[in-house]
N, C-alpha and C positions, 0 to 999 in steps of 0.2 A: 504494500500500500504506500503511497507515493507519501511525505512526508507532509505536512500543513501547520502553518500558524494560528493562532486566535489572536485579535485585534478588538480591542474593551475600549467605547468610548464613555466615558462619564460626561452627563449632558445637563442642563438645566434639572430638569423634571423628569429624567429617563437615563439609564443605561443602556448600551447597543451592545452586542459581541457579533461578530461574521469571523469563519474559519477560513482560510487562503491557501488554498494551494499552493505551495512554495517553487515548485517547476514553472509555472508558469503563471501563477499571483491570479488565477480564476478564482471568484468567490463560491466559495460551495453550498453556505449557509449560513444563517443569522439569527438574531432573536431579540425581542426590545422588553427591557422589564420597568414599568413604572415606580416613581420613588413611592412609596407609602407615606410618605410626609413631605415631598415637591419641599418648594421654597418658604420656609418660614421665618414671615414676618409678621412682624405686630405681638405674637406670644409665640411662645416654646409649646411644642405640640406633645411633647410626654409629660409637662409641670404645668402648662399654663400661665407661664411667670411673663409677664411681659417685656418684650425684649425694645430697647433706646430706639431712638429714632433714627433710621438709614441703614437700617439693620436688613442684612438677609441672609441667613442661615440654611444650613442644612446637615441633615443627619446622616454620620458615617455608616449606619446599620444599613440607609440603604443602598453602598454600594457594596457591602454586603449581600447583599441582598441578589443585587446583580452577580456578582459571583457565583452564586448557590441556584441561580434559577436561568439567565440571559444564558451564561457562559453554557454548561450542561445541553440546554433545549438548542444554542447553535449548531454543538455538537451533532448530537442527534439531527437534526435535520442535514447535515452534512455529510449524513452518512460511514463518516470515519468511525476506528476507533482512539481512544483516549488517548492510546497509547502513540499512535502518528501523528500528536502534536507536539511539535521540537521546541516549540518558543512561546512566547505569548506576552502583546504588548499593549500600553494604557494611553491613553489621553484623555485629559480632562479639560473642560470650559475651565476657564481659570483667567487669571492676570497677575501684572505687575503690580503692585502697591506705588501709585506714585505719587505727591501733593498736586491736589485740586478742589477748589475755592466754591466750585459752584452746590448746592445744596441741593437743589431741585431738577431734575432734567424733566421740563413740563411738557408732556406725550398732545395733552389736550387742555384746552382751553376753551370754553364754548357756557354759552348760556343754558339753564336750568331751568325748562318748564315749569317744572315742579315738586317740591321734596318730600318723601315720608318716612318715617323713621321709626325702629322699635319705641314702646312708651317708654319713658325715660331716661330717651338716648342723650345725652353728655360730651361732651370734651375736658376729661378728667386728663391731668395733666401732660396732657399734650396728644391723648389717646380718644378715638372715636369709644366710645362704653356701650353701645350694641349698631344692630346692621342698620343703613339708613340707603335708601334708594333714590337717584336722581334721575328723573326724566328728564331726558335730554330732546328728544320730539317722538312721536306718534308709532317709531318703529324703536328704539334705543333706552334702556335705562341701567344707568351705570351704579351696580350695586357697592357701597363701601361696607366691609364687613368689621364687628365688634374688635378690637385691639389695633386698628389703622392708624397709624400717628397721622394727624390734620388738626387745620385752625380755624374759624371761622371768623369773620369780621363783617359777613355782611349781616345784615339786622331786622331782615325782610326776609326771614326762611320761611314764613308760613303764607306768601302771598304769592300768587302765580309769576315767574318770568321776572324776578327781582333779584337773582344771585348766578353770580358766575361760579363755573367748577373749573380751578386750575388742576389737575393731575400727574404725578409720575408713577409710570407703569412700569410695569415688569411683566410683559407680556401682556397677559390680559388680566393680572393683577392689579389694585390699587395700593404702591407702593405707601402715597403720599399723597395727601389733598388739601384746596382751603377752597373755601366758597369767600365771596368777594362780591361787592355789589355792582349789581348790570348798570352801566350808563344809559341800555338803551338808544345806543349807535352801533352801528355796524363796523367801528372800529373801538379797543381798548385803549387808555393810554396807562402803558408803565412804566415803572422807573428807568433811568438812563441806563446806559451798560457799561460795563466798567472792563469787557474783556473781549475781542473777537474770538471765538473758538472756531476748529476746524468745522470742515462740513457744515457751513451757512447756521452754526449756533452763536448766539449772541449770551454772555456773562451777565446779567442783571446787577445791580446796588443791592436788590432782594433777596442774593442770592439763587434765583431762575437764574436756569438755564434755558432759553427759548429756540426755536426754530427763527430763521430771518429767509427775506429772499436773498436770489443772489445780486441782485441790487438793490440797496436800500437808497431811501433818497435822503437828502441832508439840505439844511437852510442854510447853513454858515460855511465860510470857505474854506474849507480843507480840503485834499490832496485826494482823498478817502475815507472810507469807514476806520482804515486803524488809527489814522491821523484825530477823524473827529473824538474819536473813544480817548484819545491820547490826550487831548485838548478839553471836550465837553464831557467828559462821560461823570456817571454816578451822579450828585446831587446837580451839574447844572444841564442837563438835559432829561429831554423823555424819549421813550419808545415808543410808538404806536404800533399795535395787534388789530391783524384785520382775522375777524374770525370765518371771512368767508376762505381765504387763503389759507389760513392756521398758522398765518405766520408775521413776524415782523415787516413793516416795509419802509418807515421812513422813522428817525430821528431826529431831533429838534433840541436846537442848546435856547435853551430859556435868556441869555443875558448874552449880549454880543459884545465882546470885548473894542477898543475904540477902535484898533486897527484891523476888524474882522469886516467883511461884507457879505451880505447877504448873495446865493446863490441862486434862488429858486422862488424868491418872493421876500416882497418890500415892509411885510407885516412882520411880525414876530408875535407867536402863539405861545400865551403862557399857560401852563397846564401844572394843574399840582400832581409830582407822586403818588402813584398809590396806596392807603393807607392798608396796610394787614395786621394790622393792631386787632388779637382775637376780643371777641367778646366773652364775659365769664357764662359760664356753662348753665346758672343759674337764669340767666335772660334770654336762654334761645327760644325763640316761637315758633316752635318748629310742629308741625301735621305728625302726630305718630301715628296713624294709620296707614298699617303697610296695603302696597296693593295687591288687589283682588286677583288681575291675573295678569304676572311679569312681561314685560315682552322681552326681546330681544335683551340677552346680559351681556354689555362688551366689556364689563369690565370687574369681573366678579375675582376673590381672592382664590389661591389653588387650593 
């Protein structure tokens, strides 16, 4: 029997194994075994301890786990035996540990139909306290589930189409949320940015990380975006979010220095930061009547 390898990927929320043929690297056979506790955030899935904010864990049992069930059933569908396997090698989702500043990487950003939420739902120190669902329109409602670190500051939870849901996801996770209040335009304005990031992300004062186009427009005369960021960013500029786009598209420095001119218009538009100052947990007005029948969850925890 011709000799073969196993090849173990450790994934998000899965383990893989496929066996290879060594003469000629043909795959023979595979098998995917699911984690029994996926990505935990928000609490610890064997204590229930609630785990810090930014937190995303996962339990080594279940690459155990993979080993005992993935590895064996590749086998077996490969048709080998045990013993014509010479080698065997790993990869895992992984990274570098390296310093970065931004807090948030916000997936979505969009207006909130409508909110309801377990009786008694809270934002106990810093933690959503049971599940709360967001209608986002007619086909979509983005459920946050009980231990989600989130803030709220908008103050109109219980009235139709008055709060925005910023998000970071992890998949189809809700990493991380605030609700914020709707202006009521079809574009947002947020704080300045204080960073260009790769791949058309923009660094926030708020800590956001946003999506940007790949042109942004600018009133004041700089060179460019890293120029303006270098010059206006954090407190004396804003962001503008268009949430038909999903994304940033124009910046604005609030105060034009004497030797700066305008680029793109003779006005200059002063707009205050936005405020995320939460509200205490004790004055949310919030609907806790969950609903009758969910539709569509983009965005439920694993």
């Amino acid at each position: 029997m011709s000799d073969c390898t196993v090849g173990i990927d450790f994934g998000t929320l899965s383990g893989r194994a496929v066996v290879v043929r060594v003469a000629d690297g043909e795959e023979l056979g595979s098998a995917v075994h699911e984690y029994a506790h996926g990505v935990m955030v928000g609490r610890l899935a064997a204590t229930g301890d609630a785990l810090p904010p930014e937190w995303a864990l996962q339990d080594p049992n279940d690459y155990r786990d993979v080993l005992r069930h993935a590895v064996p059933a590749a086998v077996a569908e490969a048709g080998v035996e045990p013993s014509a396997v010479i080698g065997i090698a790993t990869d895992f989702t992984a990274s570098t540990p390296e310093e970065w500043d931004a807090l948030h990487r916000i997936n979505l950003l969009q207006p909130v139909y409508n909110i309801e939420a377990d009786p008694g739902f809270a934002i106990s120190d810093g933690v959503a306290t049971g599940d709360m669902h967001l209608v986002l329109d007619a086909n979509r409602t983005m459920v946050v589930k009980a231990g989600t670190p989130g803030e709220i500051s908008c103050s109109k939870l219980a009235e139709i189409n008055q709060c925005v849901v910023a998000a970071d996801l992890l998949g189809d996770a809700v990493v991380w949320f605030s609700l914020i209040p709707n202006p009521q335009k079809a574009n947002l304005i947020l704080p300045g940015a204080t960073d260009v990031r790769e791949d058309n992300w923009l660094l926030l004062s708020n800590g956001w990380e946003v999506a940007r186009t790949e042109v942004v427009e600018r009133n004041c005369d700089t060179s460019g975006l890293n120029d303006f960021v270098d010059h206006f960013g954090g407190s004396l500029s804003t962001s503008t979010f268009s949430f038909e786009q999903q994304k940033i598209f124009k910046v604005t420095c609030l105060e034009e220095p004497e030797n700066s001119t305008t680029t793109s218009s003779t006005t200059t538009t002063i707009a205050v930061p936005l405020d995320t100052t939460p509200i205490p947990p004790d004055v949310l007005p919030i609907d806790t009547i969950p609903p009758e029948t969910p539709t569509e969850t983009v965005a439920p925890a694993p």
